[in-house]
ROMIKE-52743 format. One record per residue (C-alpha): residue number from 1; x, y, z; residue in three letters. Coordinates in steps of 0.02 Angstrom, whole numbers. Layout:
% residues N
{NUM, {X, Y, Z}, "ala"};
...
***
This chain:
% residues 274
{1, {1608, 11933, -5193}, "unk"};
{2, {1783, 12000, -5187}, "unk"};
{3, {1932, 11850, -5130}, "unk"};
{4, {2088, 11829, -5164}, "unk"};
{5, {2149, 11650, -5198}, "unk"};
{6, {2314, 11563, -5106}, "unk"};
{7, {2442, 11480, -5162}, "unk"};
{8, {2356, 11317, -5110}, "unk"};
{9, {2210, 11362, -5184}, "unk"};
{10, {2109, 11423, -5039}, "unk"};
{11, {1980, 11570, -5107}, "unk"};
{12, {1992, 11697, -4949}, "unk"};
{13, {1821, 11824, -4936}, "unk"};
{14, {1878, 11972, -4888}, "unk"};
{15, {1789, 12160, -4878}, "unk"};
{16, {1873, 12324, -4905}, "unk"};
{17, {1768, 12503, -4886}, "unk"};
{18, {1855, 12674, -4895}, "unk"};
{19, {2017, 12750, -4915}, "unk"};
{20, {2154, 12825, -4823}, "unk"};
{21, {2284, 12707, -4690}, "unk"};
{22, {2189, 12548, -4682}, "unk"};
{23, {2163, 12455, -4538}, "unk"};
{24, {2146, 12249, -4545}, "unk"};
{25, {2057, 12153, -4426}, "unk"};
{26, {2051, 11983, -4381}, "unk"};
{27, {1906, 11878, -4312}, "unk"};
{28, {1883, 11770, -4176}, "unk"};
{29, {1837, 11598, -4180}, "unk"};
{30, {1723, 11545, -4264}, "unk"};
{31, {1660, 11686, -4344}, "unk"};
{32, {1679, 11798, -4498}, "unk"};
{33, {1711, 11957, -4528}, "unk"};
{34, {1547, 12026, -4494}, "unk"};
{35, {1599, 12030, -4305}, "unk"};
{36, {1696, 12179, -4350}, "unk"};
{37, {1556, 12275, -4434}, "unk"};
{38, {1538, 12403, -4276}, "unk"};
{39, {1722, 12428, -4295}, "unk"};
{40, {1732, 12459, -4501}, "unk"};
{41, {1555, 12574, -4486}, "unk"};
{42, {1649, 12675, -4354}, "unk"};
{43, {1834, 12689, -4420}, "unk"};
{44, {1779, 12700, -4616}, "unk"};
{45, {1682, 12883, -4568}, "unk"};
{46, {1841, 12933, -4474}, "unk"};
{47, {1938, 12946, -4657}, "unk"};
{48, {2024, 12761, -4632}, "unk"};
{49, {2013, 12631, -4778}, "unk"};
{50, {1951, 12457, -4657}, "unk"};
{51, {1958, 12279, -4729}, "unk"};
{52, {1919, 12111, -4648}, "unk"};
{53, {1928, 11941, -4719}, "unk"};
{54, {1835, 11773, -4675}, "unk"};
{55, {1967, 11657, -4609}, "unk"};
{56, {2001, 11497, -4715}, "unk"};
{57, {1819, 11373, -4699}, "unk"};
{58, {1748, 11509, -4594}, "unk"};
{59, {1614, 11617, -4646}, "unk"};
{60, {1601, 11645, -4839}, "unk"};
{61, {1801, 11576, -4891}, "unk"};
{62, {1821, 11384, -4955}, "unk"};
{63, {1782, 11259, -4823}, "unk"};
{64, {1933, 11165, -4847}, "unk"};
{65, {1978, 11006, -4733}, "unk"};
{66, {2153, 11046, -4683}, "unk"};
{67, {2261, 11196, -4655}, "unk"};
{68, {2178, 11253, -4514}, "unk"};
{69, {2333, 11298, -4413}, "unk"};
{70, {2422, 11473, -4355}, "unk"};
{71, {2547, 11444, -4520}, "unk"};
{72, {2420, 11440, -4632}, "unk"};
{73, {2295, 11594, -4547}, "unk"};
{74, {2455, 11702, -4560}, "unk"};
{75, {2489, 11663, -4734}, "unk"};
{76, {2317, 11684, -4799}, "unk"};
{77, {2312, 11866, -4707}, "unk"};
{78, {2490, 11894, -4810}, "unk"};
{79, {2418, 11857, -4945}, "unk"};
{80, {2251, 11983, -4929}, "unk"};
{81, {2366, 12132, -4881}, "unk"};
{82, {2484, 12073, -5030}, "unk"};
{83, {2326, 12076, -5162}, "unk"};
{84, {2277, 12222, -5092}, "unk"};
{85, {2449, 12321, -5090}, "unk"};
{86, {2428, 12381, -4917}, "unk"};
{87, {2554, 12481, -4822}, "unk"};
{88, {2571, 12574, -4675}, "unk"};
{89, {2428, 12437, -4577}, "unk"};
{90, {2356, 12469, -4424}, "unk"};
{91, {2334, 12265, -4390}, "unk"};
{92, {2178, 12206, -4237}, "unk"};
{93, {2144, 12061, -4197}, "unk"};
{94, {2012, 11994, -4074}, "unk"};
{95, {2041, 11812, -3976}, "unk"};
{96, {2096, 11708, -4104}, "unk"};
{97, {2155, 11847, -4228}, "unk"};
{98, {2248, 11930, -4117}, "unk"};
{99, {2330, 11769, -4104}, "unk"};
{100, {2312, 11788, -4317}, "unk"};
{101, {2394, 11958, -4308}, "unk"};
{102, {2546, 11927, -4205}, "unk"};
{103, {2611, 11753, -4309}, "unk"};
{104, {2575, 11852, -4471}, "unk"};
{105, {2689, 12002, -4393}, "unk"};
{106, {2830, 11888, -4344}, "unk"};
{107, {2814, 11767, -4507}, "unk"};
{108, {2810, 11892, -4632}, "unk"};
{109, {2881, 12046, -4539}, "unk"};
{110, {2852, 12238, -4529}, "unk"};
{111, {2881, 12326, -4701}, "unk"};
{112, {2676, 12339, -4720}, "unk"};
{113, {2633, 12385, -4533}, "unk"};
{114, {2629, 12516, -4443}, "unk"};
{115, {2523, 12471, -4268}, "unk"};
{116, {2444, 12323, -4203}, "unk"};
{117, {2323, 12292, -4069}, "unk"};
{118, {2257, 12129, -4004}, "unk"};
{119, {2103, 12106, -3918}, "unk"};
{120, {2051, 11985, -3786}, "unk"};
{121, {2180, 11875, -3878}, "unk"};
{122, {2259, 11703, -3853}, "unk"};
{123, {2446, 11754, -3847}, "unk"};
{124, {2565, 11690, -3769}, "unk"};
{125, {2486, 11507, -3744}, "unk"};
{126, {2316, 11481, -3683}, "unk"};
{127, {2354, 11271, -3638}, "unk"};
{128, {2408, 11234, -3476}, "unk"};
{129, {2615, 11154, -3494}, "unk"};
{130, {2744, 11107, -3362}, "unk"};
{131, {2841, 11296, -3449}, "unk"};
{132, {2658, 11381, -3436}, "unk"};
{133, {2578, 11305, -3294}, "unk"};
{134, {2443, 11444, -3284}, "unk"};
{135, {2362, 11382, -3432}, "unk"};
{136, {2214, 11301, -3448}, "unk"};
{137, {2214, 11073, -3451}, "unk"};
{138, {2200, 10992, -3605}, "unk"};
{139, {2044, 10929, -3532}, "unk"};
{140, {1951, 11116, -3563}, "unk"};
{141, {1985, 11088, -3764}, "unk"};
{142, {1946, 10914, -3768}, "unk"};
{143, {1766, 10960, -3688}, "unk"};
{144, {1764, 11107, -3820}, "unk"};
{145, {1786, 10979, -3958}, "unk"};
{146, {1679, 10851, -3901}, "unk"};
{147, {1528, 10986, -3891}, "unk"};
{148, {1567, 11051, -4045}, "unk"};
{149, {1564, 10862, -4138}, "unk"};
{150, {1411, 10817, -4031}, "unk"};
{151, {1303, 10962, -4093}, "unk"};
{152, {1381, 11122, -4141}, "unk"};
{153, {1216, 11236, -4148}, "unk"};
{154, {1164, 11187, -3970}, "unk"};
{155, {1355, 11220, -3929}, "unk"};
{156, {1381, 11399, -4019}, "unk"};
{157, {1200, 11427, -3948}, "unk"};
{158, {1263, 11401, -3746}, "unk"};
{159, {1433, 11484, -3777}, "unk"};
{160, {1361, 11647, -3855}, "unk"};
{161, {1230, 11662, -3721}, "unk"};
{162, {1340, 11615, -3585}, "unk"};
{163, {1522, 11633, -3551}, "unk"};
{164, {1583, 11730, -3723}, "unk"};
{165, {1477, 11896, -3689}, "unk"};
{166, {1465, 11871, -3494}, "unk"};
{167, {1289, 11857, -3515}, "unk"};
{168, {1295, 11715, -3349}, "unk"};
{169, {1361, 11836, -3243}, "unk"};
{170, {1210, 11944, -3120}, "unk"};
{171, {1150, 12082, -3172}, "unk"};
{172, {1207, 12049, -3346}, "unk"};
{173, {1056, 12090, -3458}, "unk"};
{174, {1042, 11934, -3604}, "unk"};
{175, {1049, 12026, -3758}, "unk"};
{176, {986, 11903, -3901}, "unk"};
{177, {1020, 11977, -4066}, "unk"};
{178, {1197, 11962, -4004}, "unk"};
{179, {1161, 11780, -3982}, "unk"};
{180, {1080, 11745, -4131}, "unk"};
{181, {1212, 11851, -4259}, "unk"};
{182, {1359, 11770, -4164}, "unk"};
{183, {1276, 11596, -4181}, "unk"};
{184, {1231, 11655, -4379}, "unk"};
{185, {1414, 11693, -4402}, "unk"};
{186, {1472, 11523, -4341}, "unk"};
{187, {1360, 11390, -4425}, "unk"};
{188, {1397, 11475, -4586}, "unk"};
{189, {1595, 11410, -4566}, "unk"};
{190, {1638, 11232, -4578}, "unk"};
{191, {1635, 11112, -4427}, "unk"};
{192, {1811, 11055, -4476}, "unk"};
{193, {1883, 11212, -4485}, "unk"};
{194, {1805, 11258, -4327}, "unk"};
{195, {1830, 11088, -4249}, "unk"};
{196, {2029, 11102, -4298}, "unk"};
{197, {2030, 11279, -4251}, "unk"};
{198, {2032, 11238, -4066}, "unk"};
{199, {2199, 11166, -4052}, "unk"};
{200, {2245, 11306, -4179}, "unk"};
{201, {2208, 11446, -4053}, "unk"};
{202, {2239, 11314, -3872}, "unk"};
{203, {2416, 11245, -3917}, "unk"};
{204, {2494, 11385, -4016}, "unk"};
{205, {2664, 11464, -3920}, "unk"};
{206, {2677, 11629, -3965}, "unk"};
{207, {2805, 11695, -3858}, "unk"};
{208, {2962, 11709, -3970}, "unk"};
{209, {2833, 11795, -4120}, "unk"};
{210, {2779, 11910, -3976}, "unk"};
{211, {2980, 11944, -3951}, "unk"};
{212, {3009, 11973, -4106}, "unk"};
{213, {2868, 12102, -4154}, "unk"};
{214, {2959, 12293, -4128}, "unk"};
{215, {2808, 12405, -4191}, "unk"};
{216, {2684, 12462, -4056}, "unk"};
{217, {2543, 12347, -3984}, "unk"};
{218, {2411, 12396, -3875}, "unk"};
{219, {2364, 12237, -3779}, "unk"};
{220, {2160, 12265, -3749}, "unk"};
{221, {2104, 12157, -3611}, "unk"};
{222, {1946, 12142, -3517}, "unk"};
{223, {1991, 12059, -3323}, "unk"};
{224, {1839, 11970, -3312}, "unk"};
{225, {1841, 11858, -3496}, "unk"};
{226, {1771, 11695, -3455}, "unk"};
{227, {1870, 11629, -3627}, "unk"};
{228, {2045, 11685, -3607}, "unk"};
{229, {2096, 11709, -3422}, "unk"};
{230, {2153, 11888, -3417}, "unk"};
{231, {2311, 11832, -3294}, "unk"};
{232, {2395, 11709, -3415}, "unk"};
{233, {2369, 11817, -3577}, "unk"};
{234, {2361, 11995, -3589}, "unk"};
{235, {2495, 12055, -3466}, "unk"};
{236, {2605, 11901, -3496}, "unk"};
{237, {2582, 11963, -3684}, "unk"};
{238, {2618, 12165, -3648}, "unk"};
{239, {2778, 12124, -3555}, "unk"};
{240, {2841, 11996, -3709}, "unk"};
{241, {2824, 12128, -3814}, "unk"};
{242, {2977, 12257, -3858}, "unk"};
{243, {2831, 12393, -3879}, "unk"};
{244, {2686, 12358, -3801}, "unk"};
{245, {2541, 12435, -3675}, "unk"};
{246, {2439, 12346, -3607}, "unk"};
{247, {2263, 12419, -3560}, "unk"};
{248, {2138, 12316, -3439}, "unk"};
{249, {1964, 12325, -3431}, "unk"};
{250, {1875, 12314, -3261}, "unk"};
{251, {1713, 12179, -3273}, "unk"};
{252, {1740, 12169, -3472}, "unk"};
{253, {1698, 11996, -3550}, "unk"};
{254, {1774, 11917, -3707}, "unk"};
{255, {1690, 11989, -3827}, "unk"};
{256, {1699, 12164, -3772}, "unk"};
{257, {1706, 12224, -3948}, "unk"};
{258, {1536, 12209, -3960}, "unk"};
{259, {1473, 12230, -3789}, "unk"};
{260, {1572, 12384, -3770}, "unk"};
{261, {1614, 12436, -3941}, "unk"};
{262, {1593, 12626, -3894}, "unk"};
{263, {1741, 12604, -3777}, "unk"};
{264, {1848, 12514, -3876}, "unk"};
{265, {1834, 12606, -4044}, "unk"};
{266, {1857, 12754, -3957}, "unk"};
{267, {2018, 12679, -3864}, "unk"};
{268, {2062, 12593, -4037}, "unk"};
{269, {2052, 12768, -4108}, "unk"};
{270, {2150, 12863, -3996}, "unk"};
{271, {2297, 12713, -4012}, "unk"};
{272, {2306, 12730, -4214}, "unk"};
{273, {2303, 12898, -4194}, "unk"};
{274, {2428, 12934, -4069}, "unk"};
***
């Protein structure tokens, strides 16, 4: 399997199909880079070379015990696009990688990117402080935690079928295979990584790397994600940003990607493009 190893040893999975301007994406918590297979089918037969990486002690890369932080997902997506000698990147990142995808920006700056776009993504700060009192309590994580340390297959089970594809809402038709892939995706990652991952994508600020970002983002939000409340993110996020648009998505859930992937990759498509 192709990786590339870090400088603290970490051995990062990674796929990369096609040629042409390549476009990196960024997974959600907690799941691999399979989440983005819709996308990479779609953008590798429009001419573009598409790569995706498992996130350290998620999906097929080392489950390490520590490093599980914003510093350390931006460095290890440095270091793929460094291996791999990319330039001129379109960058996408959904939830927690678009959280991925703007500290990488900001850390290691512009020279290989040309576009970004984050999806349904944590930026600025998802928990709740007296400077973002919008957010959600600490209490919300804690719960998050506790399910995840008390049985994480039941756990990735409820949120898959529930709140992350809007499957609770009426009228929503339950769509299983979605369940059972996303839950496949995140019981092959590591319950540490995972476990540490929540205050990784909860208590992360990223308002000054949103600042500093000058290429153009398209903020991709859907107004009715049960994971990360439209209000405090996405337009808090477009208007941080020197270059940003910010597109909303009436009755979209979190993980519109795959819900609505014909929407997005055709939106995604017309952004790069444009």
């Amino acid at each position: 399997m192709p990786k590339v190893v870090t400088d603290d040893g970490v051995e990062i999975f990674y796929k990369d199909w096609g040629s042409g301007q390549p476009i990196v994406f960024s997974h959600g918590w907690p799941l691999s880079a399979d989440d983005w297979d819709t996308q990479m089918l779609f953008f590798v037969q429009q001419g573009y070379r598409v790569i995706a990486h498992d996130r350290r002690g998620h999906g097929r890369s080392t489950q390490v015990g520590d490093g599980h932080d914003m510093d350390h997902y931006a460095d290890d997506l440095a270091a793929v696009t460094a291996h791999l000698d990319l330039h001129d990147a379109v960058h996408v990142g959904h939830s927690t990688g678009g959280g991925e995808v703007v500290h990488y920006i900001a850390r290691h700056g512009e020279s290989r990117v040309a576009k970004a776009a984050i999806i349904s993504a944590v930026p600025p700060l998802m928990l709740q402080t007296e400077a973002n009192p919008g957010g959600l309590p600490q209490s919300v994580f804690d719960d998050l935690r506790a399910q995840l340390a008390a049985n994480r297959s039941e756990f990735y089970t409820a949120l898959a079928s529930g709140p992350f594809y809007g499957f609770n809402r009426p009228g929503v038709e339950m769509r299983e295979p979605l369940v059972r892939n996303w839950w496949r995706q995140g019981m092959t990652g590591g319950a540490k990584a995972h476990y540490d991952g929540i205050k990784a994508f909860s208590a992360t600020d990223f308002t000054e790397d949103l600042r500093r970002i000058t290429v153009p983002v398209l903020v991709m939000h859907g107004d009715d994600d049960q994971i990360v409340p439209y209000a405090d993110s996405a337009p808090l996020s477009a208007e941080l940003l020197q270059n940003g648009t910010l597109k909303t998505y009436q009755g979209f859930p979190h993980g519109m990607p795959t819900t609505h992937a014909d929407v997005i990759n055709a939106d995604l498509l017309e952004f790069i493009e444009s």
